[in-house]
C-alpha positions in Angstrom: 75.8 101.8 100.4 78.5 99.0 101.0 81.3 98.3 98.5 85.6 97.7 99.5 87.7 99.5 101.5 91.7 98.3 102.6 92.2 99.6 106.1 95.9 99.8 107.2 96.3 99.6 111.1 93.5 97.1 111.2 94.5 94.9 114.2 93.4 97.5 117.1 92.8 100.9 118.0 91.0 103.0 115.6 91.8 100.7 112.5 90.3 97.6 114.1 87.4 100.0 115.8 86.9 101.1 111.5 86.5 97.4 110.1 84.3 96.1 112.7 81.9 99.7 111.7 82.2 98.3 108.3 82.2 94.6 108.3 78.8 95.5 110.5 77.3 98.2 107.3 78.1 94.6 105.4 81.1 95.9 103.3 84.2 93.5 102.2 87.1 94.8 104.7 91.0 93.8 103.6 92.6 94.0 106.8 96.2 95.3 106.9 98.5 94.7 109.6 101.8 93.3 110.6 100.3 90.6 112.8 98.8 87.8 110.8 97.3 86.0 114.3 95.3 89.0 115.0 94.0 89.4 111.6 92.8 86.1 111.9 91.1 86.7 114.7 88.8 89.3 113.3 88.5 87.6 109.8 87.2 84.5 112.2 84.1 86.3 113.3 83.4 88.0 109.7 82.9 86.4 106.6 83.6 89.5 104.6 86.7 89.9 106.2 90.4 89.5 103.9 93.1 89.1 106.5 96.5 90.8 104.8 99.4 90.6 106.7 102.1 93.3 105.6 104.1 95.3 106.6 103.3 98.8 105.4 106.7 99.8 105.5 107.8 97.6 102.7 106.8 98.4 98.8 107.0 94.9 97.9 104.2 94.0 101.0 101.6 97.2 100.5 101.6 95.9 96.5 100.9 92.4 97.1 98.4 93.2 99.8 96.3 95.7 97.4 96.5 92.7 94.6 95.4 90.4 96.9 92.7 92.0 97.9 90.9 93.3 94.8 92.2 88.9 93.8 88.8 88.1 96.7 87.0 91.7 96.4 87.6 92.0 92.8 88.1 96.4 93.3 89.2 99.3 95.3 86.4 101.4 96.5 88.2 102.9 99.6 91.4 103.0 101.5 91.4 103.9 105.3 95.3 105.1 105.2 95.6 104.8 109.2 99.1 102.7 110.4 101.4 105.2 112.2 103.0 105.2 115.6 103.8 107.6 118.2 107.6 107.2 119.8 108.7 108.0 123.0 108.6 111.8 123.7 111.6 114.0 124.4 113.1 117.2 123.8 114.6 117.6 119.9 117.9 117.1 121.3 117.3 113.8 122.9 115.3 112.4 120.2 116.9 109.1 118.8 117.3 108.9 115.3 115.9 105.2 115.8 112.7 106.8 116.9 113.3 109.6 114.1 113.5 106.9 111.0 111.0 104.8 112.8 108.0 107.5 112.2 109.5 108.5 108.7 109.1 104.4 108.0 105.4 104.3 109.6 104.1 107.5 109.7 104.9 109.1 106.0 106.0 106.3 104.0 103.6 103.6 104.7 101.1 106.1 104.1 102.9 106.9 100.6 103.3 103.6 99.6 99.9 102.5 100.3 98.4 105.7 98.5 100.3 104.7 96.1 99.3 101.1 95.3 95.8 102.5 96.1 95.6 104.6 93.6 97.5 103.0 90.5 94.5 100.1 91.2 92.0 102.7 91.0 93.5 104.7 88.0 93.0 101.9 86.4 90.3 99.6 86.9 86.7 99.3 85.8 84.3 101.4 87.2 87.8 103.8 87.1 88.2 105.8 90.4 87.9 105.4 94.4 88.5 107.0 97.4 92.0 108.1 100.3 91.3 108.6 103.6 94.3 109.7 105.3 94.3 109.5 108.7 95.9 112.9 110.1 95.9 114.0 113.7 95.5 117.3 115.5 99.0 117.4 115.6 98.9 117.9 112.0 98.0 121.7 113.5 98.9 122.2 116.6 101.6 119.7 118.1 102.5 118.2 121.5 105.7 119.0 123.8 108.0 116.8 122.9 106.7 115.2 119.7 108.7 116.8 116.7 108.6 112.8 115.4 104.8 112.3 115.0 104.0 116.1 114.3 106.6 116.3 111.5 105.2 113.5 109.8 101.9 114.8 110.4 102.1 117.6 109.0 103.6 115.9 106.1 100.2 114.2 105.4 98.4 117.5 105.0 100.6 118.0 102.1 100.3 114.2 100.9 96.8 114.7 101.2 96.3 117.9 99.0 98.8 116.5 96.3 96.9 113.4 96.2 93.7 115.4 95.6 94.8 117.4 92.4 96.4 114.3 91.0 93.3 112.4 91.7 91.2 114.7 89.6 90.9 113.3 86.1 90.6 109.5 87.3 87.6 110.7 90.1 89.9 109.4 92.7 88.8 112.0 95.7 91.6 111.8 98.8 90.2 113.2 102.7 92.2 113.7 105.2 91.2 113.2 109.0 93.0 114.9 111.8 92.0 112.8 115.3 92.3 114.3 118.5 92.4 112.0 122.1 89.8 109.2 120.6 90.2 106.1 123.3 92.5 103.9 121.8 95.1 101.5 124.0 98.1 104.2 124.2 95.3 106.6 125.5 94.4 104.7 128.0 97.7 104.8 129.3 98.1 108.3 129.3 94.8 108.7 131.2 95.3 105.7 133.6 98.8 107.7 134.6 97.1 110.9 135.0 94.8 109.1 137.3 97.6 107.6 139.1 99.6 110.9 139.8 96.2 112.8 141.0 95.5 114.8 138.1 92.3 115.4 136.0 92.5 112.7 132.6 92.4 114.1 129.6 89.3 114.7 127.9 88.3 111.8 125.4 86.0 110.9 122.9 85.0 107.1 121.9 86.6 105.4 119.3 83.0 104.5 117.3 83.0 108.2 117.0 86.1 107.7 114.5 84.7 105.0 113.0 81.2 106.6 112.1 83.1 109.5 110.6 84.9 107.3 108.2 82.0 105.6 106.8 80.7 109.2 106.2 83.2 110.0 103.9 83.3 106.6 102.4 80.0 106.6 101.3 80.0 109.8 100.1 79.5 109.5 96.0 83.0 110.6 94.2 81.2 113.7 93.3 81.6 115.3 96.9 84.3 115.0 99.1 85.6 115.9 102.7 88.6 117.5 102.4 89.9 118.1 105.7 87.7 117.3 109.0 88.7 117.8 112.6 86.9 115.3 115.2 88.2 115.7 118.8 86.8 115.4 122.7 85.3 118.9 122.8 86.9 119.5 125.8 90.2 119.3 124.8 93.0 122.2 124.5 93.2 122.4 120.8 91.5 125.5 120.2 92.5 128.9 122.2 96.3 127.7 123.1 98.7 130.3 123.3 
């Protein structure tokens, strides 16, 4: 199967990891992502690549990005709903509310704006009816010392998730959600490289094609089954059995 899908987060990590798994099964990828230079980049190598610089943050940006894109695709088969950042991490006391409005802005509402424009497109155009992936986290469950930013939000997609679901039901618009735990992207690296550098075992990890393949799963799925929820984590790490 090929068909659309709008990836948010598309210039690295997992979102970049996602369009090239895509742009590869010969799908037409809209890439979304603040920097234009290194949408470019990608859209240079892959014919069926739409470079959409925005700024998922900002209504106005998410609504002109899903309009420009079904402009070239001409529809909405799938959205990979996967921008988000992690702040610093610190104790709730010392938490900045800069970092505090900063996940809000990233985490929760870019994922609720572009859900939104996603689904309005596919409410209403012809074939009627498409697909959200949301991309969750394992701290959607369980979180991490010092990360009431990123887990708050996190857990605030499970809930996005389900609502989007029931509302989704009489247009066949099915919404997943996908809770990630320590796949290899650039700010694990980090984590593992300092590990490494104080002596301690790295974390266990799990490639980011592993992501990738999961997504196309679920998007080419037909609209009468669905993935609600799925968990896809290096096996080895302390999810399960804490506490």
């Amino acid at each position: 199967m090929t068909g659309t899908i709008l990836i948010t987060g598309a210039s690295s990590g997992i979102g970049l990891e996602t369009a090239e798994a895509f742009l590869a099964k010969g799908w037409t990828v809209g890439l979304v992502a603040r920097s234009a230079e290194r949408l470019e980049a990608i859209a240079s190598r892959h014919s069926r690549a739409v470079p959409l610089p925005a700024d998922v943050t900002r209504a106005e940006d998410v609504e002109a990005a899903v309009v420009d894109f079904v402009s070239r695709a001409g529809r909405l088969d799938v959205v990979f709903n996967n921008a988000g950042i992690f702040t610093d991490t610190a104790t709730l006391d010392e938490i900045s509310l800069e970092s505090w409005y900063q996940s809000l802005a990233a985490n929760l509402t870019g994922m609720f704006l572009t859900a939104r424009a996603a689904f309005a497109q596919m409410r209403r155009q012809d074939v009627q009816g498409g697909r959200i992936i949301n991309n969750g986290s394992i701290s959607a469950h369980a979180p991490r010392e010092g990360a009431t930013c990123y887990t708050t939000t996190k857990h605030a997609i499970t809930g996005l998730t389900k609502s989007i679901s029931l509302d989704g039901r009489p247009f066949e618009i099915a919404c997943s959600q996908i809770d990630i735990g320590n796949a290899r992207t650039e700010l694990l690296e980090g984590i593992v490289k300092r590990s490494i550098d104080r002596g301690e075992p790295p974390p266990p990890t799990m490639d980011l094609r592993h992501v990738a393949e999961a997504v196309l799963y679920i998007a080419n799925l037909p609209l009468a089954a669905n993935v609600q929820f799925m968990t896809l984590m290096a096996t080895k790490m302390p999810f399960i059995g804490r506490g």
